[in-house]
C-alpha angles and dihedrals in degrees: 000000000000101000125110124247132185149188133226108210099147112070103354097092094044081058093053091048095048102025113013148267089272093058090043094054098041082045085060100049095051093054088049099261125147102184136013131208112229114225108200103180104199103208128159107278101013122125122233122268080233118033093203139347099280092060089053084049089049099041081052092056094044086044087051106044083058093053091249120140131191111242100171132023100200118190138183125197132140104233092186115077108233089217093071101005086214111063121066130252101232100201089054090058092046087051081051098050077048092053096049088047094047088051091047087052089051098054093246113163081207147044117199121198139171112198113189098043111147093012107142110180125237123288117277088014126110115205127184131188083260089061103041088032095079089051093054106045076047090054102039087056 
């Protein structure tokens, strides 16, 4: 396969969260795209990229029928609480299950994710990946 193929991640996803995915895509394709990696960024307050599973079906068809594929479903989301630093914040795992069927909707052959964005650990604790590592292999069993 010699032909070149290449993937959107900047601004594609800003264009799916103002516009839609029909735009995004159509925006990718004009700029000679074939694929475009989604960012969600999971913060306090945001709302999803896809409020429930129909809009991901829906943003998979617009994204098609351009000839765009997801390559990549990226997330953000902090699964330890800050307050304790030990214990999960549920919501925040429930945002993440969202996200993987989201990427599974969207064809992606991957879900990134990054668990622990934004955890500052207690005042007057020092926490290290060593010690956060351990909770979330646990959880993620």
């Amino acid at each position: 396969m010699n032909e070149k193929q290449l993937c959107m991640y900047a601004f594609f996803t800003d264009i799916l969260r103002r516009e839609s995915a029909d735009e995004a895509a159509r925006f990718a394709r004009e700029c000679g795209f074939e694929a475009a990696e989604i960012l969600e960024g999971i913060r306090p307050g945001a709302a999803p990229l896809f409020a429930d599973l129909v809009a991901a079906e829906q943003a998979a068809r617009q994204m098609a029928a351009h000839g765009v594929r997801c390559t990549c479903y990226s997330v953000s989301v902090n699964i330890l609480s800050n307050e304790t630093g030990r214990t999960y914040d549920v919501s925040a795992i429930e945002a993440l299950k969202h996200s993987a069927d989201c990427a599974r909707i969207l064809g992606s052959p991957f879900l990134h994710h990054t668990l622990t964005i934004g955890y500052e650990p207690p005042v007057g604790q020092t926490r290290t990946v060593a010690d956060i590592l351990p909770a979330l292999v646990e959880r993620a069993e």
